[in-house]
Residue frames as a rotation matrix with the C-alpha (Angstrom) as fourth column:
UNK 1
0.584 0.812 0.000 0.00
0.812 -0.584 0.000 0.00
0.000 0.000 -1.000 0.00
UNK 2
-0.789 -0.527 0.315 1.38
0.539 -0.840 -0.053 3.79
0.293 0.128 0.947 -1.03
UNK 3
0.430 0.898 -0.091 -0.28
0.860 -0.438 -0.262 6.22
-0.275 0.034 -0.961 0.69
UNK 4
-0.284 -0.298 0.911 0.11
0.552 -0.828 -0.099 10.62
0.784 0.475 0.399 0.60
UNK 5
0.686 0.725 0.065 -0.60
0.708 -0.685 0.170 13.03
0.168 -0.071 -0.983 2.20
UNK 6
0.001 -0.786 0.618 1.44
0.338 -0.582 -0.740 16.62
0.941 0.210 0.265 2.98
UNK 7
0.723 0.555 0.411 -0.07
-0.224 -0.375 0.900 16.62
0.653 -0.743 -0.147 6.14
UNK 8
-0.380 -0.700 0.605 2.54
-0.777 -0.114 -0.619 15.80
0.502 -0.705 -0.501 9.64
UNK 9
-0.287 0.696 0.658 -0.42
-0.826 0.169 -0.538 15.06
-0.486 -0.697 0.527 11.33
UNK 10
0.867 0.497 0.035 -1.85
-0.493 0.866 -0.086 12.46
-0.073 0.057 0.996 9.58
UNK 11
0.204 -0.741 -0.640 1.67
-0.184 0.613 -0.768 10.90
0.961 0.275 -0.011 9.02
UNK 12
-0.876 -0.445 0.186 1.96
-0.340 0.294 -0.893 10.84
0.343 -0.846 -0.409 13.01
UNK 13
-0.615 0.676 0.406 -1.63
-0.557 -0.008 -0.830 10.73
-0.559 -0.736 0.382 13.90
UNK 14
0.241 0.949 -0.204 -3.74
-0.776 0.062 -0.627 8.96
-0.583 0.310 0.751 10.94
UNK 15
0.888 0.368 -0.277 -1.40
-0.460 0.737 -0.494 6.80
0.023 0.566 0.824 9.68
UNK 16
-0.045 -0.753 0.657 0.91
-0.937 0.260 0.234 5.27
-0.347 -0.605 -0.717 12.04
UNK 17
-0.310 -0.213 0.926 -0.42
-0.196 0.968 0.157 1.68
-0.930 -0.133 -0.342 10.91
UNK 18
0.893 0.445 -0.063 -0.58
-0.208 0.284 -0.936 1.31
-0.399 0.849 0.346 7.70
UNK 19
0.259 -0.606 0.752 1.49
0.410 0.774 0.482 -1.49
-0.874 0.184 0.449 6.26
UNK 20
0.228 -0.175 0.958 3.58
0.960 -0.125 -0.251 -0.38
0.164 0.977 0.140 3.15
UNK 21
-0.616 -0.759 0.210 4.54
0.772 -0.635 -0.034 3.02
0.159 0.141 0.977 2.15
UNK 22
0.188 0.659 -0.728 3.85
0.888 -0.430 -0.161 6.26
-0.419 -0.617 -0.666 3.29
UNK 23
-0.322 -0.793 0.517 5.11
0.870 -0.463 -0.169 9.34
0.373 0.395 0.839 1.24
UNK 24
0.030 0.350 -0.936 5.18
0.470 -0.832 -0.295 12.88
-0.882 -0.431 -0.189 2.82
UNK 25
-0.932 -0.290 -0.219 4.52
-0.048 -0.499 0.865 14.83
-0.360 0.817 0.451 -0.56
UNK 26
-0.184 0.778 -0.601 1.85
-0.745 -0.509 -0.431 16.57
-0.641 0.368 0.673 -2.43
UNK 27
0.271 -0.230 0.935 0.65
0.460 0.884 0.084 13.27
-0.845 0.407 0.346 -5.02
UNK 28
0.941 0.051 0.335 1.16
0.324 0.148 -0.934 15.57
-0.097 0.988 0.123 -8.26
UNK 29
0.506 -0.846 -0.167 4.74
-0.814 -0.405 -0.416 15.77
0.284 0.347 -0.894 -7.44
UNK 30
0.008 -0.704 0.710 5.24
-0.514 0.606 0.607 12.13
-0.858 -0.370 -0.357 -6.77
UNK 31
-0.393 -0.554 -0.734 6.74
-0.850 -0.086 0.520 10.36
-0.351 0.828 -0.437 -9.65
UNK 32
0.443 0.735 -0.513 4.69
-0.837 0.544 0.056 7.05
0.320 0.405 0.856 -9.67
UNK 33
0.301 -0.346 0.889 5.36
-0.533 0.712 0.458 3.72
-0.791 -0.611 0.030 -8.94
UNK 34
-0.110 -0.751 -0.651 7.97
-0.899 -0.203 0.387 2.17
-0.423 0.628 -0.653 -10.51
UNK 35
-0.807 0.288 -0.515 7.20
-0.359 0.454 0.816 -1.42
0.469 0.843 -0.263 -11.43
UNK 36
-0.800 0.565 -0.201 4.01
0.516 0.477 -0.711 -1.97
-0.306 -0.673 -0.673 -9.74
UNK 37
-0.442 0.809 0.387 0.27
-0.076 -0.464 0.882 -1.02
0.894 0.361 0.267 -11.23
UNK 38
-0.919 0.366 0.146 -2.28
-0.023 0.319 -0.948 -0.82
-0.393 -0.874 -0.284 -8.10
UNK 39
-0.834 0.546 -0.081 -5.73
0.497 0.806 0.321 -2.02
0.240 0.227 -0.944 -8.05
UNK 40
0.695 0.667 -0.268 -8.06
0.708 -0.570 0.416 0.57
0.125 -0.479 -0.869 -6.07
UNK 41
-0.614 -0.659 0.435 -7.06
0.417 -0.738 -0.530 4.56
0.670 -0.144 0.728 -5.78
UNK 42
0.152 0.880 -0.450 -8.70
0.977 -0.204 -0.069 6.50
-0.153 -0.429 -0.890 -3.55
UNK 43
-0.705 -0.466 0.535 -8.52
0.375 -0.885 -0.275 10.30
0.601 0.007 0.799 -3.57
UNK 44
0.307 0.753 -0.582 -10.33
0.941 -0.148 0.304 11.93
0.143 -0.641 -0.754 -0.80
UNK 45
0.770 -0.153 -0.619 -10.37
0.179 -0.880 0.441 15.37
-0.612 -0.450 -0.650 -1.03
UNK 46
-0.135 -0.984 0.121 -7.86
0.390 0.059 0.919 15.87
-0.911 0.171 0.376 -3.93
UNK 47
-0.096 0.254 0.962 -9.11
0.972 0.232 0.035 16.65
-0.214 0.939 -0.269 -7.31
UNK 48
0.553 0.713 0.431 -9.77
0.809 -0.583 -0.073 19.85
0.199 0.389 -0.899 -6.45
UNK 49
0.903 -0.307 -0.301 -6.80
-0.034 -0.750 0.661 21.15
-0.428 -0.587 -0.687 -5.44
UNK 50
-0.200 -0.915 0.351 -4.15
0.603 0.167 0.780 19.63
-0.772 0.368 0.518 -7.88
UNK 51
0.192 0.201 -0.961 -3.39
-0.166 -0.958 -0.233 22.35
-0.967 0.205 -0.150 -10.42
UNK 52
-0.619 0.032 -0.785 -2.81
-0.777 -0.168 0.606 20.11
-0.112 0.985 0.129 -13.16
UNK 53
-0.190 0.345 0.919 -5.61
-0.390 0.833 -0.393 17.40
-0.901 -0.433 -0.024 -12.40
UNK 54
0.803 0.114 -0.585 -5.70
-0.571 0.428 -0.700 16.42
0.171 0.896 0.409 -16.38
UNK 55
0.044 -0.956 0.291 -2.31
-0.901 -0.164 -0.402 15.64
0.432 -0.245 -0.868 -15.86
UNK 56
-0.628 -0.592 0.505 -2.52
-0.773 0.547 -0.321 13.77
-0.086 -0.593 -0.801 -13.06
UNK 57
0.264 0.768 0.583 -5.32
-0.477 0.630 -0.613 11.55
-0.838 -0.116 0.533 -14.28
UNK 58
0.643 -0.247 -0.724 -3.53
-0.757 -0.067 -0.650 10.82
0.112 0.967 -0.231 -17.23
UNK 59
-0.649 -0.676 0.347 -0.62
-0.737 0.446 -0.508 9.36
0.188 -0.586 -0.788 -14.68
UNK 60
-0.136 0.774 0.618 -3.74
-0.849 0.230 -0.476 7.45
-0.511 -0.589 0.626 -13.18
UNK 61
0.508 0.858 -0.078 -5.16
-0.628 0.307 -0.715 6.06
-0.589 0.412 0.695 -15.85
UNK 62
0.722 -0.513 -0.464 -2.09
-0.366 0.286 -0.885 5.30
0.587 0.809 0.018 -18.23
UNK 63
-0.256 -0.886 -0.386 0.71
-0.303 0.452 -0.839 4.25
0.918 -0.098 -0.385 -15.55
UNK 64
-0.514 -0.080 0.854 -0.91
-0.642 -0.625 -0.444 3.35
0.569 -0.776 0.270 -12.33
UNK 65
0.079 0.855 0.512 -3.60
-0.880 0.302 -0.368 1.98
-0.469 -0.421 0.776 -12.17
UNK 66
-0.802 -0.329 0.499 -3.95
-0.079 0.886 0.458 -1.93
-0.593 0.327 -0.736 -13.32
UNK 67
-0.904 0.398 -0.156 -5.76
-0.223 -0.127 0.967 -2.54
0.365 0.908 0.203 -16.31
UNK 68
-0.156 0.823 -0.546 -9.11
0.667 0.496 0.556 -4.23
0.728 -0.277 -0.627 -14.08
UNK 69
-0.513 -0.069 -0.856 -8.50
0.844 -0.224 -0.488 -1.36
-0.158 -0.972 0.173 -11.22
UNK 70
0.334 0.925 -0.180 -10.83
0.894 -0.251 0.371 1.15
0.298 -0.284 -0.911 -9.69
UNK 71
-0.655 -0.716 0.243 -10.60
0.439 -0.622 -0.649 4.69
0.615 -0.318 0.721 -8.73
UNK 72
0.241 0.971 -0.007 -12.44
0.718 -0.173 0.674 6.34
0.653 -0.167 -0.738 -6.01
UNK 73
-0.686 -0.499 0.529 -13.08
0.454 -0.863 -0.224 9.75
0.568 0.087 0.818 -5.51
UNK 74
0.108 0.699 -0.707 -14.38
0.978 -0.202 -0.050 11.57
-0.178 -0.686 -0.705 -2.08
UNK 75
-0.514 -0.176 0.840 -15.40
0.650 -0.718 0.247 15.12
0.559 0.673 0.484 -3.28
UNK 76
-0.390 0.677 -0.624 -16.96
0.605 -0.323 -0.728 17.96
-0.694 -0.661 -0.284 -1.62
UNK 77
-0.127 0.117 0.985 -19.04
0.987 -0.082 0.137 19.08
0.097 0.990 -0.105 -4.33
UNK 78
-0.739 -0.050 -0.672 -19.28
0.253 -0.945 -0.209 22.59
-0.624 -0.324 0.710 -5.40
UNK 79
-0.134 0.965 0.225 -22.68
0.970 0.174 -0.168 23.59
-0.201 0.195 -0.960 -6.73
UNK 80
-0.650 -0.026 0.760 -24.20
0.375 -0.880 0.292 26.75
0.661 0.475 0.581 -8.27
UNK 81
0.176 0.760 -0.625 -26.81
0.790 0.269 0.551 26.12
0.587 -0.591 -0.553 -5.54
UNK 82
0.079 -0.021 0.997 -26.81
-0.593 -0.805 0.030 29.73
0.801 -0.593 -0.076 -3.10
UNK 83
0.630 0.176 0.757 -25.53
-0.736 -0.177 0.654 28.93
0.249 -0.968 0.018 0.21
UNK 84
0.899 -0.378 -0.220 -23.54
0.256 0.863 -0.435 26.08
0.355 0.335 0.873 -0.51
UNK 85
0.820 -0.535 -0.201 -19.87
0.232 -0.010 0.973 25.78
-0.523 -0.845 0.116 1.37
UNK 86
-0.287 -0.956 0.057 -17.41
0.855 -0.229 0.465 26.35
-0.432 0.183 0.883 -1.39
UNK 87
0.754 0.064 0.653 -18.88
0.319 -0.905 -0.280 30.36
0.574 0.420 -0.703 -1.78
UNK 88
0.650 -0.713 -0.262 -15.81
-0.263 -0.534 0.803 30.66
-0.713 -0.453 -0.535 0.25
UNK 89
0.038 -0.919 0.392 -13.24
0.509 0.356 0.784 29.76
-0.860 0.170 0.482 -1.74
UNK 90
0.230 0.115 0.966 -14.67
0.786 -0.608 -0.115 32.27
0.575 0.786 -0.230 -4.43
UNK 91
0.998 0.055 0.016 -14.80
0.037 -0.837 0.546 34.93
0.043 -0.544 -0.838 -1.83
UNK 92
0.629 -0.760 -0.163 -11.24
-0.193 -0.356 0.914 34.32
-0.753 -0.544 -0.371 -1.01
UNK 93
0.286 -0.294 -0.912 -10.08
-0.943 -0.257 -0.213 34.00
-0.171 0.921 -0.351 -4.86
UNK 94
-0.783 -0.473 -0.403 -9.71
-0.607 0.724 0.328 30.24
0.137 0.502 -0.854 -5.45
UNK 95
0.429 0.894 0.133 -12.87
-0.854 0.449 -0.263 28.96
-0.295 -0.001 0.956 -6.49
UNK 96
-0.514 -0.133 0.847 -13.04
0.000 0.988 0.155 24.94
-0.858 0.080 -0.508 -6.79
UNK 97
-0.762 0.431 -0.484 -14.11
-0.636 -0.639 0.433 23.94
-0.122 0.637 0.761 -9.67
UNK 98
0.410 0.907 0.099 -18.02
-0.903 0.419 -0.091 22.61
-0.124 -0.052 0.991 -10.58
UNK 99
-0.157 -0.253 0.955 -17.84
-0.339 0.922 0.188 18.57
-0.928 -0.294 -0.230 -10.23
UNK 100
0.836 0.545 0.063 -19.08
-0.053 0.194 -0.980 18.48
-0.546 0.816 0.191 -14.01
UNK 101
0.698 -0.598 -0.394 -15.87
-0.608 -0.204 -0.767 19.46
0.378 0.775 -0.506 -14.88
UNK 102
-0.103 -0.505 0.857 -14.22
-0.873 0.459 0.165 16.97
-0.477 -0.731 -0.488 -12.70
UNK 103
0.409 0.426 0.807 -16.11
-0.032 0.891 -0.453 14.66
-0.912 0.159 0.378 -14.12
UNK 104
0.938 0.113 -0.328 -15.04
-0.314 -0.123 -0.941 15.73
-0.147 0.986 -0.080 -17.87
UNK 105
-0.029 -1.000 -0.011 -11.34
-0.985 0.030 -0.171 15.89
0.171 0.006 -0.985 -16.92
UNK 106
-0.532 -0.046 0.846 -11.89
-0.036 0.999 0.032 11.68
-0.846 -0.014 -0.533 -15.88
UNK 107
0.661 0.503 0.557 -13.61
0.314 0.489 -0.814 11.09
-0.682 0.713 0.165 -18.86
UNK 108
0.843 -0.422 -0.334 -11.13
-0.481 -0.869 -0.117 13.19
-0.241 0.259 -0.935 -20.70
UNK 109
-0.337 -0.941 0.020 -8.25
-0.919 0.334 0.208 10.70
-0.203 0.052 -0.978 -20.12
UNK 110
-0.410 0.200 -0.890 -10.56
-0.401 0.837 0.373 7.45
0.819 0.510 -0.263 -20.56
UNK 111
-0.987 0.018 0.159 -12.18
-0.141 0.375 -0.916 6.82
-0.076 -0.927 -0.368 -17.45
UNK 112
-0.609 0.754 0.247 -15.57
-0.011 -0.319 0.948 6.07
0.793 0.575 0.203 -17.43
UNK 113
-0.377 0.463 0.802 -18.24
-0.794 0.284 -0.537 6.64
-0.477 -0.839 0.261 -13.75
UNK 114
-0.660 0.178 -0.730 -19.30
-0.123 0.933 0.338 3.45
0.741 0.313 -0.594 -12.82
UNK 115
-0.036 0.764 -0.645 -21.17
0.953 0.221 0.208 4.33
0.301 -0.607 -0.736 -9.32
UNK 116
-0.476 -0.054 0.878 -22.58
0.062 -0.998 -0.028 7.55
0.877 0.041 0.478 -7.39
UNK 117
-0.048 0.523 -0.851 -23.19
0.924 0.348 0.162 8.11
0.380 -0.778 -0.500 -4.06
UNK 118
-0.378 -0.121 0.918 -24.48
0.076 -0.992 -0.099 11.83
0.923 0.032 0.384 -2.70
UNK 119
0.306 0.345 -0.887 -25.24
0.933 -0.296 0.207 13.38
-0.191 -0.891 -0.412 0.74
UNK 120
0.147 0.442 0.885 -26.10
0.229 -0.886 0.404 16.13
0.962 0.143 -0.231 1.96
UNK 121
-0.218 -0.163 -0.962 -24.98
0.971 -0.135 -0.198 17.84
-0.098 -0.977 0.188 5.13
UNK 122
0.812 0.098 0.575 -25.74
0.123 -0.992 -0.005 21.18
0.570 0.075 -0.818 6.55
UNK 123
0.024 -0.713 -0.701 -22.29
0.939 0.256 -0.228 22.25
0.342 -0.653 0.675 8.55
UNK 124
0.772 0.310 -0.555 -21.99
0.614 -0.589 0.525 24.52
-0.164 -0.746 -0.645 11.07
UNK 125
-0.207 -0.910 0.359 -19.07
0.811 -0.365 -0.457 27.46
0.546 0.196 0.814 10.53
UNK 126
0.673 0.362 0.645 -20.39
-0.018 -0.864 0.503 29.58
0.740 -0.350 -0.575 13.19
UNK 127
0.688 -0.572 0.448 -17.43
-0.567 -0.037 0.823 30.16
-0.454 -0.820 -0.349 16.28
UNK 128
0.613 -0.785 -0.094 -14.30
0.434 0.433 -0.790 29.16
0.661 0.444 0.606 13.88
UNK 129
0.609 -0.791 -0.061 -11.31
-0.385 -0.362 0.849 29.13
-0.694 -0.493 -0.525 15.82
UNK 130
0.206 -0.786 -0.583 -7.43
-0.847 -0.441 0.296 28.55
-0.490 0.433 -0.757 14.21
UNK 131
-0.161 0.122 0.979 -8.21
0.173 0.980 -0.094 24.99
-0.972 0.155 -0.179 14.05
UNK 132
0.581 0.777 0.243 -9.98
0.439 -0.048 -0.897 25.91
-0.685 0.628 -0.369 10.45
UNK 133
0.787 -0.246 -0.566 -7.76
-0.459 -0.846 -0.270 28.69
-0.413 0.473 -0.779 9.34
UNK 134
-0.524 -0.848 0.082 -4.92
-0.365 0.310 0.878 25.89
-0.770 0.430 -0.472 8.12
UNK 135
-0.466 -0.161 0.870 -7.09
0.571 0.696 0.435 24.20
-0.676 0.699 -0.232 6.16
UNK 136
0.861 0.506 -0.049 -8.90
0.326 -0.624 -0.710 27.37
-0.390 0.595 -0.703 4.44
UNK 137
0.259 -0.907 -0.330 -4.85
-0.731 -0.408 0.547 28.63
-0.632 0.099 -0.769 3.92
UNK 138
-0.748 -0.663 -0.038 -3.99
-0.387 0.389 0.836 25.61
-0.539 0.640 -0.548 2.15
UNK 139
-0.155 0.743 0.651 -7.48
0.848 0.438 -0.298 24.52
-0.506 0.506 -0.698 0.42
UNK 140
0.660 0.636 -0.401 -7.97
0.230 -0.678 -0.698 28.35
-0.716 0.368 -0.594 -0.20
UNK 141
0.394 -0.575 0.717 -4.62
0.900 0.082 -0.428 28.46
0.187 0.814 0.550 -1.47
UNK 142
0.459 -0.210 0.863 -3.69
-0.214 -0.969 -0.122 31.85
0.862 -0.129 -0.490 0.50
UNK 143
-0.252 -0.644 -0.722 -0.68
0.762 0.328 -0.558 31.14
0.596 -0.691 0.408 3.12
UNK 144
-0.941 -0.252 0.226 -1.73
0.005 -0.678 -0.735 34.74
0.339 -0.690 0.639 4.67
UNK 145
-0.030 0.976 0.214 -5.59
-0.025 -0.214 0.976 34.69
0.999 0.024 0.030 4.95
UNK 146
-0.939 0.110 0.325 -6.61
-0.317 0.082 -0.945 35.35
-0.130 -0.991 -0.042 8.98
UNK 147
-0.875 0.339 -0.346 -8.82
0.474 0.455 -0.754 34.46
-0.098 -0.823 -0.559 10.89
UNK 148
-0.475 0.669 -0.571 -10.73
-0.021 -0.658 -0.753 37.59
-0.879 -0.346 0.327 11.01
UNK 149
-0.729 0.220 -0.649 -10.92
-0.684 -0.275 0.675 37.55
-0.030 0.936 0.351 7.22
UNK 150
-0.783 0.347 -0.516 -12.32
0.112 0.895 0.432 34.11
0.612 0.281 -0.740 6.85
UNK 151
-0.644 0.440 -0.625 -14.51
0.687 -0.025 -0.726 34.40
-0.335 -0.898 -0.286 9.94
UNK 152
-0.518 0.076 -0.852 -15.88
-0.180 -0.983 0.022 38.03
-0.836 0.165 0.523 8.24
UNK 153
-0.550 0.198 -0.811 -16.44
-0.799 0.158 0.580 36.44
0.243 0.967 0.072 4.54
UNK 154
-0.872 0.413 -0.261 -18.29
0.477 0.836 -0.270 33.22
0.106 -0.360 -0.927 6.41
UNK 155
-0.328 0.857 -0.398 -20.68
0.782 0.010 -0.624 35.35
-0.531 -0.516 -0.673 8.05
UNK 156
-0.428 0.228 -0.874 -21.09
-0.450 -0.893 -0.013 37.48
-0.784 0.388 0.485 5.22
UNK 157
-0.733 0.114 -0.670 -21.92
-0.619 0.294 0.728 34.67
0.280 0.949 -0.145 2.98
UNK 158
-0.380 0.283 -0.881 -23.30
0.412 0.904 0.112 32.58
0.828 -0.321 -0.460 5.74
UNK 159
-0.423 0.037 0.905 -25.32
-0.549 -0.806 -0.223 34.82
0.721 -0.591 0.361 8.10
UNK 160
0.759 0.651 0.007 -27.26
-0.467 0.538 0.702 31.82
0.453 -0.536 0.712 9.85
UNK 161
0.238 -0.404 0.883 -24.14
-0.919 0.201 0.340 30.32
-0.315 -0.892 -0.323 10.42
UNK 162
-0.235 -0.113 0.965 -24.31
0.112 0.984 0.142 27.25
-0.966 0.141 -0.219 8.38
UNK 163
-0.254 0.083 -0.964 -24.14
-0.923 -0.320 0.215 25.94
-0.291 0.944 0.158 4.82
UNK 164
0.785 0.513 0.347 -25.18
-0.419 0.852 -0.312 23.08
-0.456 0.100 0.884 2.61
UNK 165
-0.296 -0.733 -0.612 -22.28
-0.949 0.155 0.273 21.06
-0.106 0.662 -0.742 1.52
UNK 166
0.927 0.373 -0.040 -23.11
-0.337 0.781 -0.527 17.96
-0.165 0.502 0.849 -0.64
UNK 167
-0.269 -0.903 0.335 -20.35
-0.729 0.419 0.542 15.35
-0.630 -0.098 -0.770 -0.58
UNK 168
0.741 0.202 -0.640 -20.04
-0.651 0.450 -0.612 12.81
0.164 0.870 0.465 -3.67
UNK 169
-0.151 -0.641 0.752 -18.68
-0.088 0.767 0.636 9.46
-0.985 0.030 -0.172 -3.64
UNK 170
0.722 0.548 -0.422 -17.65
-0.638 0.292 -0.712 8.33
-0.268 0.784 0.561 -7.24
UNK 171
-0.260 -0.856 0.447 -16.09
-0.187 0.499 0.846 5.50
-0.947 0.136 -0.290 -8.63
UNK 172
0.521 -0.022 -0.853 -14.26
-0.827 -0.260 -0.498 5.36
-0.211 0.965 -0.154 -12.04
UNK 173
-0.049 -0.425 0.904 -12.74
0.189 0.885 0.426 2.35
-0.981 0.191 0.037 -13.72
UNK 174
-0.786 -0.612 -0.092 -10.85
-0.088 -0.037 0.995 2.48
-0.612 0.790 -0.025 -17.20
UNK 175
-0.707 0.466 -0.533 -14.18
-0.397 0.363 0.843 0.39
0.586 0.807 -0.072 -18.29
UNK 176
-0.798 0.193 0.570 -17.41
-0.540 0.190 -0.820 -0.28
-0.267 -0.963 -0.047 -16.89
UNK 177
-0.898 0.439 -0.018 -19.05
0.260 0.565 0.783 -3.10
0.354 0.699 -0.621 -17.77
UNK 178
-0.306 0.899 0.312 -23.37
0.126 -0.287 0.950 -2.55
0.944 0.330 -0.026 -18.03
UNK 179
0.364 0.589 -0.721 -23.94
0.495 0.534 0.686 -3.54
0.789 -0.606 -0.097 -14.50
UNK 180
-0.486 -0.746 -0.455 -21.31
0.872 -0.380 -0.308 -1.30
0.057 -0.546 0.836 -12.94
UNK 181
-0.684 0.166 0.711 -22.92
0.382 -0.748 0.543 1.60
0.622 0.643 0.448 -14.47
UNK 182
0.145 0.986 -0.088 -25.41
0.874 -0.085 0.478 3.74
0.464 -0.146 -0.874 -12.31
């Protein structure tokens, strides 16, 4: 098993036991695996933040993955929908982009959806503390953003305090045969 993540924290705290390799690096700067194809990707949280994600599905699809293997992708979807959780990341200048185009960019290289799974949540983003502000700095893509900003542009987009954010499981697979499909 190869996992990723750029995080410390999960490399001390989330993934102390996991058999096999760990790499501390960002995945679209990790060169691939050298003679080994793998069977199941996950990407949780990723798709939307890699700045070439053609690219790296390309890697995926053509050197990675085994010719019968699966990819699955945990998204937090962005929507045109008012009120929805990623009007921050416009507000603070790095909108995500719409999951349609996710989707194109995996078809794009040859992938093809084979399942969907959606929820709905409503999260809470009233009383952020500093906890938040790393991951709005590196998801928003602004190392300086404060507190106050984020906290300011929340409750300007979010006066109640909460938003809808709609999370998508999908899995892709090189080829899905009829029955995969839905």
């Amino acid at each position: 098993m190869n996992g990723f993540t750029h995080s410390q924290g999960s490399l001390n705290y989330r993934l102390p036991e996991v058999e096999g390799q760990v790499v501390r690096t960002r995945v679209e700067d990790w060169e691939g695996p050298t003679n080994e194809r793998f069977d199941l990707v996950l990407m949780f949280h990723v798709v939307h933040f890699v700045a070439d994600r053609l690219a790296l599905l390309q890697n995926i699809h053509d050197l990675w993955l085994s010719a019968n293997g699966y990819v699955v992708v945990m998204y937090t979807v962005r929507t045109g929908t008012p009120g929805n959780t990623h009007m921050i990341f416009d507000r603070l200048g790095n909108p995500t982009p719409l999951w349609e185009k996710v989707e194109d960019d995996f078809r794009a290289v040859g992938f093809s959806k084979c399942h969907v799974y959606e929820m709905r949540m409503r999260r809470q983003l009233a009383n952020l503390d500093e906890s938040v502000l790393k991951f709005y700095r590196m998801s928003g893509g602004l190392p300086d953003v404060s507190l106050d900003y984020v906290r300011e542009a929340i409750a300007e987009l979010h006066p109640e305090g909460a938003a809808d954010e709609f999370d998508r499981i999908t899995v892709f697979r090189g080829t899905c045969t009829p029955n995969e499909i839905n």
